[in-house]
C-alpha positions in Angstrom: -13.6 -4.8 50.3 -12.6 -0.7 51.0 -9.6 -1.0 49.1 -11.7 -2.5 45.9 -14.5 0.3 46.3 -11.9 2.8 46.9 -10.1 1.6 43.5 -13.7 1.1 41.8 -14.5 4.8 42.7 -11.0 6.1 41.0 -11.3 4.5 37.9 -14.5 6.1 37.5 -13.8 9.6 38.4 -11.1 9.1 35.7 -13.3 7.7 33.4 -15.5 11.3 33.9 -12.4 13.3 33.5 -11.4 11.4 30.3 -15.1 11.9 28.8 -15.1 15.9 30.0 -12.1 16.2 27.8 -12.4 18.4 24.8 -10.9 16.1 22.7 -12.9 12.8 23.5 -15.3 11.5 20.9 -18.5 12.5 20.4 -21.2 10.4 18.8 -20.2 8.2 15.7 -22.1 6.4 13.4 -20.2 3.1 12.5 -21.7 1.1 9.4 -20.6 -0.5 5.9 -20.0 1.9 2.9 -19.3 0.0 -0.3 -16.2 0.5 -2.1 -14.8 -0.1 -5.8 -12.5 -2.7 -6.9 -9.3 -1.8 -7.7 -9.3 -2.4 -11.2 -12.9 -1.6 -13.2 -14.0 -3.6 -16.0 -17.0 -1.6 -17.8 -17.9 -4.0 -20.2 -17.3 -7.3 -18.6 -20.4 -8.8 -17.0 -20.6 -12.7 -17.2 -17.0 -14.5 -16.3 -16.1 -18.1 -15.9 -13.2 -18.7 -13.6 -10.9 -21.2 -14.2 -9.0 -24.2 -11.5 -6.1 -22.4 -10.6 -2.9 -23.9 -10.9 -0.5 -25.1 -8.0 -0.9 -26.8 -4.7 -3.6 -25.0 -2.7 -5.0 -23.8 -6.3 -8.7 -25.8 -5.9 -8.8 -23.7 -2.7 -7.9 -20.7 -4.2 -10.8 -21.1 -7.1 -13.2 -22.1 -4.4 -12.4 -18.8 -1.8 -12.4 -16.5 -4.9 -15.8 -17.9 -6.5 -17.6 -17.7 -3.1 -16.1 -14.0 -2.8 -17.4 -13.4 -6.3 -21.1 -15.0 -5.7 -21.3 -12.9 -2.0 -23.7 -9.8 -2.2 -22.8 -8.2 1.2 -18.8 -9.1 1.2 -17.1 -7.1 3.8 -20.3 -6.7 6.7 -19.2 -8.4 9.7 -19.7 -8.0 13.1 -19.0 -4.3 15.1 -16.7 -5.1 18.1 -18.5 -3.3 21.2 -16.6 -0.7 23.5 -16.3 -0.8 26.8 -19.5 -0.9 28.3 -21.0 -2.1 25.0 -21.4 -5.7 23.2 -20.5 -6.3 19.7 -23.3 -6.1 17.3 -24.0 -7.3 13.7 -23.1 -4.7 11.4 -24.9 -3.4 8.5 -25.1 -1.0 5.1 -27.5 1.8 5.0 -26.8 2.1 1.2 -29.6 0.0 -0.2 -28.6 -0.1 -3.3 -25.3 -1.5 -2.7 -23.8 -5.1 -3.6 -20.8 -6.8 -4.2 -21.9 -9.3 -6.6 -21.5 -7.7 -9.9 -20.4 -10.4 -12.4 -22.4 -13.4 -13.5 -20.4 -16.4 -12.5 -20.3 -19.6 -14.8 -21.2 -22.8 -12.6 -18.4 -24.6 -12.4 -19.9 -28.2 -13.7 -20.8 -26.5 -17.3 -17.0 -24.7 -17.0 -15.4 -28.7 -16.7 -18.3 -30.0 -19.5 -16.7 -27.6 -22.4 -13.2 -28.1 -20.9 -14.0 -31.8 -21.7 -15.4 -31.2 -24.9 -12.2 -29.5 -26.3 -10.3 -31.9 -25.0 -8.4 -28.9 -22.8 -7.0 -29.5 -19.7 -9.3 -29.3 -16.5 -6.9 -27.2 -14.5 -4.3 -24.6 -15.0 -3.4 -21.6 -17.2 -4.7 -21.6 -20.6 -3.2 -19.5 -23.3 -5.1 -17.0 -25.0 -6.5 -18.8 -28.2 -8.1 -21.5 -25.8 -9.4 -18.3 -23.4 -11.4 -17.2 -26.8 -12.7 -20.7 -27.6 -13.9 -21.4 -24.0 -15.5 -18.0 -23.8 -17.0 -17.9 -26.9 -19.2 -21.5 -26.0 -19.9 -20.4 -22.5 -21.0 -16.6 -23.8 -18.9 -15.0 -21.4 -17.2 -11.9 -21.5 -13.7 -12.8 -19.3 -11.6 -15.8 -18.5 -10.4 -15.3 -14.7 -7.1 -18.1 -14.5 -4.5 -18.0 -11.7 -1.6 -19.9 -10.3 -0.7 -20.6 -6.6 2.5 -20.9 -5.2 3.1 -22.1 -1.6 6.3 -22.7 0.5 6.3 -24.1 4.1 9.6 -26.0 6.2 10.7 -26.3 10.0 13.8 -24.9 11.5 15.4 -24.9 15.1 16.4 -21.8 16.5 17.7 -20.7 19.7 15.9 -18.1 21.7 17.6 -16.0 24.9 14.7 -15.4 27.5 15.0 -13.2 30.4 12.9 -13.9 34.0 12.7 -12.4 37.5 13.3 -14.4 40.3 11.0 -14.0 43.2 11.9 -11.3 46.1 11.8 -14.8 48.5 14.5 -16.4 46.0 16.6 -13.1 46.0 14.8 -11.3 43.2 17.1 -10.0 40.4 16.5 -11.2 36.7 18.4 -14.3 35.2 18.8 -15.6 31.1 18.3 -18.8 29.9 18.8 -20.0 26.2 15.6 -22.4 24.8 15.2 -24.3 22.1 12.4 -23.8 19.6 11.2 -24.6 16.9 9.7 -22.4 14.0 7.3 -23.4 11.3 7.0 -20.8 8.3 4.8 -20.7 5.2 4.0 -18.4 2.4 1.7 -18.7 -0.6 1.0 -16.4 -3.2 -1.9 -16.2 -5.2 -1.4 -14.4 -9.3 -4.5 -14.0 -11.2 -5.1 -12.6 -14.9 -8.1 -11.7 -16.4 -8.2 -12.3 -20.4 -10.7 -10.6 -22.3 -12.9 -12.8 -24.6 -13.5 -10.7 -27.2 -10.3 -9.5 -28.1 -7.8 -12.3 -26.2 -6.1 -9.8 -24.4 -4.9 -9.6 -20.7 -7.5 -7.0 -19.3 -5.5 -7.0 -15.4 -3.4 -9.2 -12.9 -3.1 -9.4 -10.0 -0.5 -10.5 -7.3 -1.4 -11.1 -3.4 1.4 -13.0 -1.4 1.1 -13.7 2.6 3.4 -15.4 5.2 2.4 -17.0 8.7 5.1 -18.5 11.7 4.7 -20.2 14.9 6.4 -21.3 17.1 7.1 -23.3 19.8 9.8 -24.3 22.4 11.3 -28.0 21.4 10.7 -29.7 24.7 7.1 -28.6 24.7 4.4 -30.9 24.4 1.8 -30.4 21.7 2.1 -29.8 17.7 2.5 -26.8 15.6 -0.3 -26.3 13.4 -0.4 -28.2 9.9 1.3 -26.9 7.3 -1.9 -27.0 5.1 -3.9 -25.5 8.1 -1.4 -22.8 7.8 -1.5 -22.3 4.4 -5.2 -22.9 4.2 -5.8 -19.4 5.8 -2.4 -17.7 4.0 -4.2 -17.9 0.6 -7.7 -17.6 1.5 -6.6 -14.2 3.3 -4.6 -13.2 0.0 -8.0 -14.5 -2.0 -9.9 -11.8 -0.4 -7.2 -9.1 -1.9 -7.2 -10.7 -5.4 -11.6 -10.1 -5.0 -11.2 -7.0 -4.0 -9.3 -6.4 -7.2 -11.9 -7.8 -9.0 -14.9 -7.0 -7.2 -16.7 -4.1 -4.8 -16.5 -5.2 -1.2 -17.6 -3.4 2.0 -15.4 -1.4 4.4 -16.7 -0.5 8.2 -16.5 3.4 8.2 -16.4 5.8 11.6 -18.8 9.1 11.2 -18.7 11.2 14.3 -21.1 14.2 14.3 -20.3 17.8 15.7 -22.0 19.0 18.3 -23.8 21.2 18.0 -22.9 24.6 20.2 -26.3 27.0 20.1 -28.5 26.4 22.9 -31.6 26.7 21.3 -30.6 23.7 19.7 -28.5 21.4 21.4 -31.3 19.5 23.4 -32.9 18.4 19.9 -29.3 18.0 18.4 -28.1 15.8 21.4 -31.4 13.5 20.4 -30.3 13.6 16.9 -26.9 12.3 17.1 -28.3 9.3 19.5 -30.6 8.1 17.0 -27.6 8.5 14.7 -25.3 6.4 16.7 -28.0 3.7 17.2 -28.4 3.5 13.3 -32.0 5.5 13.2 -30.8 7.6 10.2 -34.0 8.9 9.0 -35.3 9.8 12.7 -31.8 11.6 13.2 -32.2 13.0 9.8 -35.8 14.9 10.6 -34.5 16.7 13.5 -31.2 17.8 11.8 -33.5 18.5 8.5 -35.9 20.8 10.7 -33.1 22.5 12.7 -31.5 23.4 9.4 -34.8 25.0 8.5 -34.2 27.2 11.3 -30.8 27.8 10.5 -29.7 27.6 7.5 -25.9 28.8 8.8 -25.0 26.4 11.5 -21.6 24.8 10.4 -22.2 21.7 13.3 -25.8 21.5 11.5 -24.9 21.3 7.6 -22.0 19.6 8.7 -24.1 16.7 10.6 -26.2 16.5 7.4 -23.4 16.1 5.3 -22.3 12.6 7.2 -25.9 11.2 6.8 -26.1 12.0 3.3 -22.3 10.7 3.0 -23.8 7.6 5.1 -26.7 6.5 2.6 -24.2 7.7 -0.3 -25.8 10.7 -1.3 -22.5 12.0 -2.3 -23.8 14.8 -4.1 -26.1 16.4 -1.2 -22.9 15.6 1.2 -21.0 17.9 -0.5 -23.4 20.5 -1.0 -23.7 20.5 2.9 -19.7 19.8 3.6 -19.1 22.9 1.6 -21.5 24.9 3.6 -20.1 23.8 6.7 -16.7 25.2 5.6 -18.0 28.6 4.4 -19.0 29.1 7.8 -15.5 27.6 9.3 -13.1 27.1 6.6 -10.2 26.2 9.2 -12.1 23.3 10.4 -10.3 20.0 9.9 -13.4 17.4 10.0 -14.8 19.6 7.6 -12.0 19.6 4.9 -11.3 15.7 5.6 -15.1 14.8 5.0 -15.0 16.4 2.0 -12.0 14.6 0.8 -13.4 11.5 1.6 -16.7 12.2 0.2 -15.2 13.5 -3.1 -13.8 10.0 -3.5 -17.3 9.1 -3.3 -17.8 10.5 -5.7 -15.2 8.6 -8.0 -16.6 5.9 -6.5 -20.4 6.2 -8.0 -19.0 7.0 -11.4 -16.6 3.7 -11.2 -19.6 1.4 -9.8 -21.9 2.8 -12.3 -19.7 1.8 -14.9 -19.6 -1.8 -13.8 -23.6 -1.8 -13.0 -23.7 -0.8 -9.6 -26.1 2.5 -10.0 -25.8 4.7 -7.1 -29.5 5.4 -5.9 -30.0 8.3 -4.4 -31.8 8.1 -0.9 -34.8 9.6 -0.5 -35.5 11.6 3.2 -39.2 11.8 4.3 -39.2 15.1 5.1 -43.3 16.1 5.4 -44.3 18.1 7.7 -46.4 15.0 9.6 -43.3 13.8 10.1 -40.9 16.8 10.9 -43.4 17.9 13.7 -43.3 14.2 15.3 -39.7 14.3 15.3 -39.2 17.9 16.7 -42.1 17.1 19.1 -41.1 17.4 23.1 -40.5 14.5 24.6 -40.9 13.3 28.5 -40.4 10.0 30.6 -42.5 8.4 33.2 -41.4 8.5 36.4 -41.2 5.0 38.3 -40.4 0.7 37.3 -42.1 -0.9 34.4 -43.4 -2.8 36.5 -45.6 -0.4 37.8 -48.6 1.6 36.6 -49.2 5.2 36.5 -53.0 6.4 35.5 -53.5 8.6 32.8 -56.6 10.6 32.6 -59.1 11.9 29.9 -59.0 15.4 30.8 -56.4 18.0 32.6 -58.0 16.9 36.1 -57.6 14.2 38.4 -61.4 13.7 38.8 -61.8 13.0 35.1 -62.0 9.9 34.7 -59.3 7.5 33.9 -58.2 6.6 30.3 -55.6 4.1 30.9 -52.5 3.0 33.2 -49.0 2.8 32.0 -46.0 1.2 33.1 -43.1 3.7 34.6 -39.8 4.7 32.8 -41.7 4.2 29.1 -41.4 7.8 27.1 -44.1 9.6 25.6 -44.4 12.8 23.0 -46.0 15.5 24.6 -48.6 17.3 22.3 -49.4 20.4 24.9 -49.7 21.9 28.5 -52.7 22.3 30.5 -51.0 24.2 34.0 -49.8 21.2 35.8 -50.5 18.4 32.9 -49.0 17.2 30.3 -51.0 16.4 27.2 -49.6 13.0 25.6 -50.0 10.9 22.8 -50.5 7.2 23.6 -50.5 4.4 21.5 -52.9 3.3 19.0 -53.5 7.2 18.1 -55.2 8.0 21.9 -54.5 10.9 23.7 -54.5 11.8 27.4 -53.6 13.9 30.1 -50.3 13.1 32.7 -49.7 14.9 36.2 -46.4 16.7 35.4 -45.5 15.0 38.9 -45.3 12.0 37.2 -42.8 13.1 35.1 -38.8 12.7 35.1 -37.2 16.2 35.3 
């Protein structure tokens, strides 16, 4: 039991050294931006996809459709650190989507197919891409192929163990048999324009999967058409991507800020960053700036949040601020990189009716002076209850009790009282020995 507190109290005394480092990471802000597809088709807003060709090609049709009809592709889950959980991630760019094209349903696709006596499945040249367009009013035919691969092979495999200090110790080699399953599919798509019955883009996205396992082992590999099952729907979500916007988890981590005056507020700032309270983080680095209009950690904090909502415009105006104060300052010139690609990426969603919007701060003075406003916490459990009183004297009598360890705004001093604002718009007085220092 020593030993493990004695190892317990190590790791965490390196843990403190590791954090005191000047080069560990300060707060970050970790949501979805949206970015572009690789290829941009301005004037191409309703699309009927065709049954891809091949073995695995219905699949194909279904994983790309599904990519093409999801609004939020790309949010996931954020995998937690160590002493936090995962959490469900999340945009703050409201006016971001992914579904930009008008999808045909796929039962009034077949019905014309049927109708024209055109094959149900497969490539179709570019004369039958204008007739099937021109009766489902689309603007592009989206038509693929899929072509998979999969076999077994025996290998041998050289494997080296240690032996046990009781056995003698010393390492020995031993030759096993395995065997190997491999498959690869790749997935080709082209998109022919209606209008004119021309190839607009294509696309190729190819992936490969093994296992393996040792000859005499009991068990089975996985399925070849498990295995292939997840080769092309992971090379389906590079062929959307193509086609389509999708989401990308992006790191923000905010400067600290160095001048005293300002550090207690900015320290709040950058927590209600990291937990994803832009607008509350946004008021205090908004009012700070008010007072400072030449803080490089301050216009460069601003800069991140405006980048965050995609602002990009405002971002830059504050990156480039940042760097006329500290023009040598890496973070600076690589978020004004990235944010001038941002920039690209507005104009190229605009053009395929994704409007960037641009956010709009609440920045009255109500709300500035509520942000800015000091803030204390209650000594004791929440399971206890601490009075609180209608005037700045213990004989005055008593407004309410709340529990310990809740925090309160303070809205003045009276000597050794704290004047605080409760809920439902009350106010009343708190001995400052009820406080946490």
């Amino acid at each position: 039991m020593n030993m493990r507190r004695i190892l317990i109290s190590a790791l965490m005394v390196l843990l403190v050294l590791a954090i005191a480092q000047p080069g560990f990471a300060y707060k970050k802000l970790k949501c979805f931006t949206l970015q572009p597809p690789d290829q941009v088709f301005p004037n191409v807003k309703r699309i009927a996809v065709l049954n891809f060709e091949g073995d695995g090609g219905s699949a194909a049709t279904d994983a790309l459709v599904s990519h093409l009809l999801n609004d939020k592709r790309g949010i996931g889950d954020i995998q937690g650190g160590l002493f936090s959980n995962a959490r469900e991630g999340c945009t703050h760019q409201r006016w971001a989507t992914t579904k930009v094209f008008d999808v045909v349903e796929r039962n009034r696709l077949e019905q014309i197919m049927q109708e024209q006596h055109m094959e149900g499945t497969g490539l179709v040249n570019d004369a039958q891409a204008v007739t099937i367009g021109g009766l489902l009013g689309v603007d592009a035919i989206v038509s693929g192929s899929v072509v998979t691969t999969h076999h077994d092979k025996r290998s041998t495999e050289e494997r080296t163990y240690t032996r046990p200090k009781e056995q003698g110790g010393g390492s020995y080699t031993v030759k096993v048999n395995v065997v190997i399953r491999e498959v690869t599919a790749q997935v080709k798509l082209r998109v022919v324009s209606v209008s004119t019955a021309q190839i607009l883009g294509s696309k190729e996205a190819a992936r490969q999967m093994s296992k393996k396992k040792d000859a005499d082992e009991a068990g089975e590999l996985p399925s070849p058409e498990n295995m292939l099952g997840a080769c092309i729907g992971d090379a389906c979500v590079e062929v959307a991507n193509y086609l389509a916007p999708h989401f990308e988890l992006v790191e923000y981590e905010f400067a600290k800020v160095k001048a005293k005056e300002f550090s207690n507020k900015a320290e709040d700032a950058a927590k209600w960053a990291e937990q994803g309270q832009l607008d509350k983080a946004y008021l205090i680095y908004y009012s700070l700036y008010q007072q400072d209009q030449y803080n490089p950690e301050i216009l460069y904090n601003l800069g991140l949040l405006h980048e965050a909502v995609g602002n990009y415009y405002k971002a830059k105006e504050m990156y480039e601020g940042a760097l006329m104060m500290k023009s040598e300052e890496k973070d600076y010139q690589r978020a004004l990189g990235r944010n001038e690609k941002g920039l690209t990426y507005a104009t190229n969603l605009a053009s395929i009716g994704v409007p960037v919007e641009e956010y709009t701060w609440n920045t009255d003075q109500k709300a500035i002076d509520q942000a800015m406003a000091e803030k204390i916490k209650v000594k004791g459990k929440s399971s206890e209850r601490i009075s609180v009183y209608q005037l700045a004297d213990a004989t005055s009598p008593e407004l309410t009790k709340i529990p310990g360890g809740i925090e309160l705004t303070v809205l003045g001093q009276d000597g050794d009282w704290y004047k605080v604002k409760l809920p439902g718009e009350k106010e009343g007085y708190l001995p400052k020995g009820d406080v946490k220092k």
